[in-house]
GUDO-818528 format. One record per residue (C-alpha): residue in one letter; x, y, z. Coordinates in steps of 0.05 Angstrom, whole numbers, padded with zeros to 5 digits, always signed. Layout:
! residues N
AXYZ ...
***
This chain:
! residues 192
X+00000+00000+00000 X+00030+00067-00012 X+00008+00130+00016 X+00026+00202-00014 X+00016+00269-00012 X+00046+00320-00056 X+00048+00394-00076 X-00008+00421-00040 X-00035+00367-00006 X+00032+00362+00035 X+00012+00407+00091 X+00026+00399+00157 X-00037+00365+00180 X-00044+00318+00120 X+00040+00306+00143 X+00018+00281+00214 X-00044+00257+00191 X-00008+00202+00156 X+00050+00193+00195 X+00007+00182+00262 X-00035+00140+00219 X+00027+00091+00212 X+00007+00059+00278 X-00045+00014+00243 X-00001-00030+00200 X+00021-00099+00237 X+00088-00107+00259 X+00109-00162+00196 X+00100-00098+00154 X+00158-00060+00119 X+00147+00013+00129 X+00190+00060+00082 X+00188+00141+00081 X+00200+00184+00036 X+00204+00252+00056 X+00223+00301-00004 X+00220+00385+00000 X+00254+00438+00041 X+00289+00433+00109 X+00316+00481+00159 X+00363+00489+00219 X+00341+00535+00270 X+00382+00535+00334 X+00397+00463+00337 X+00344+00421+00310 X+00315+00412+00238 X+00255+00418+00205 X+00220+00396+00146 X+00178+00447+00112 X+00103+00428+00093 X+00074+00460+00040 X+00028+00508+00084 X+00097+00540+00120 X+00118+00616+00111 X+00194+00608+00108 X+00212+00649+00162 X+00238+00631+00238 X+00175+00645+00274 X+00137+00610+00209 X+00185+00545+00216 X+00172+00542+00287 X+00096+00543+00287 X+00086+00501+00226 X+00144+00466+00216 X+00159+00390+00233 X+00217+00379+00274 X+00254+00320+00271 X+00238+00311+00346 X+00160+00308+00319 X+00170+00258+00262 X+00211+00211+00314 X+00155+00212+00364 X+00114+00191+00298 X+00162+00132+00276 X+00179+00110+00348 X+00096+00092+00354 X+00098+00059+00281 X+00068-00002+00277 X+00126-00048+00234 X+00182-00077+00254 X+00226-00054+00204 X+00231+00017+00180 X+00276+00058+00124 X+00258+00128+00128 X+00293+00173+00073 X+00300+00242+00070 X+00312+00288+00014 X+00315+00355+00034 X+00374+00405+00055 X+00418+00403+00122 X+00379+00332+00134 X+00429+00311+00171 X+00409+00350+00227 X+00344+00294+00224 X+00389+00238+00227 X+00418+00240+00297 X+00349+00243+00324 X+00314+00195+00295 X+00368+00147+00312 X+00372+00157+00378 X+00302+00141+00386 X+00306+00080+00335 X+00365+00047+00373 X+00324+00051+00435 X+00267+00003+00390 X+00306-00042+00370 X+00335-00056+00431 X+00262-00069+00466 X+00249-00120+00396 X+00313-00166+00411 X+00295-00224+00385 X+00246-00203+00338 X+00257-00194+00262 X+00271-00109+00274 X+00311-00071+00225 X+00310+00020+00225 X+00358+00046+00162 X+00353+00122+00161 X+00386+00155+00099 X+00385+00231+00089 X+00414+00266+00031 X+00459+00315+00058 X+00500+00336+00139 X+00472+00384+00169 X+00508+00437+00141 X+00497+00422+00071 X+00450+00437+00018 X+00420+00391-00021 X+00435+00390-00103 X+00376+00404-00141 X+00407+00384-00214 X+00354+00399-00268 X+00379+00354-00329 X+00370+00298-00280 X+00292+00312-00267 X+00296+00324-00189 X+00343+00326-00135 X+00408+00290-00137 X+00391+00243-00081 X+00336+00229-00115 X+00359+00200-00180 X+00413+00161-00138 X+00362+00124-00086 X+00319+00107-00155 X+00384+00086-00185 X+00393+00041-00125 X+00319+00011-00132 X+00343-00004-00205 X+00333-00074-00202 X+00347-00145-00160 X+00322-00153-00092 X+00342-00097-00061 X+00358-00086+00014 X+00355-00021+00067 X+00426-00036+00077 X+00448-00045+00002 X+00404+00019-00017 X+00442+00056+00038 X+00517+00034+00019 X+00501+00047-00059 X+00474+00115-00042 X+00535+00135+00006 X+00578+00105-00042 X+00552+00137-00105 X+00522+00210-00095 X+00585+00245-00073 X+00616+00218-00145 X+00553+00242-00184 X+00548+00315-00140 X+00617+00332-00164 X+00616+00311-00233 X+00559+00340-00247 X+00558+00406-00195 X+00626+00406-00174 X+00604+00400-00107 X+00606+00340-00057 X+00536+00324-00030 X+00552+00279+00030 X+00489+00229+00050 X+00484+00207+00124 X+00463+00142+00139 X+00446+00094+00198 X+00426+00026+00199 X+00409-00021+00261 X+00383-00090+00270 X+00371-00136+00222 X+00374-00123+00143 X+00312-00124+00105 X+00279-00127+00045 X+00250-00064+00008 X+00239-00083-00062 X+00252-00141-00121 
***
């Protein structure tokens, strides 16, 4: 089943509508995310942008979805395993977070089939390449690069994408987009 919201429909409501709606799906399930669009830094934690947002500090703050906010979401998801992806600037800044939180649910699932991957397309103090010949975002093109074909794993998608976006960022933009990823647990399936 895939759930999606785009251009306008991505506001913040419809965001945590569907995020908090997670909790339904049994714990067998694999749950991926896909977050795509602006993030921002303020102080020390990020946030992704919804569409509804006016881009300014008190804006971000109000509407805004911190990365403390989508963790609390993910933590009460109901699968086991769980590959969230980010593609949006200073991302990073998400990663660190989430992880935190995701080490502390896999640790209460020992023994259970439990897998978290987290892969976001640039540190925290890095923009993310928008290259237009490609069609979207650099990160982009690599993670559907990665899906390409095969049975394809969190843990392969993640080493492929660490592996190849840096090269493709500086041949193409002469700058060196640097994913950050995380995996924990076991390794798991996300597409044939």
């Amino acid at each position: 089943m895939a759930l999606q919201l785009t251009d306008d429909a991505a506001t913040r409501a419809k965001i945590i509508e569907v995020l908090t709606g997670l909790q339904r799906f049994a714990p067998e399930d694999v749950l991926v995310v896909y977050l795509a669009g602006h993030g921002e830094i303020i102080g020390n934690a990020w946030y992704l942008l919804p569409q509804d947002v006016v881009f300014s500090q008190p804006g971000i703050l109000q509407a805004g979805i911190s990365a403390t906010m989508l963790r609390d979401m993910l933590v009460r998801a109901g699968p086991q395993r769980i590959l969230v992806m980010i593609d949006s600037c200073k991302a990073g800044g998400a990663a660190d977070v989430l992880a935190t939180s995701m080490d502390r649910r896999v640790l209460r699932s020992i023994g259970r089939d439990t897998g978290v991957a987290i892969l976001a397309a640039a540190r925290r103090d890095q923009n993310a390449t928008e290259i237009p010949r490609l069609g979207h975002g650099a990160f982009t093109y690599v993670v559907l690069e990665g899906l390409g074909g095969g049975r394809i794993t969190a843990d392969g998608l993640l080493a492929y994408s660490t592996s190849r976006l840096p090269s493709l960022t500086k041949s193409l933009a002469d700058y060196m987009q640097i994913p950050v990823a995380y995996a924990r647990g076991d390794d798991f399936q996300i597409a044939r």
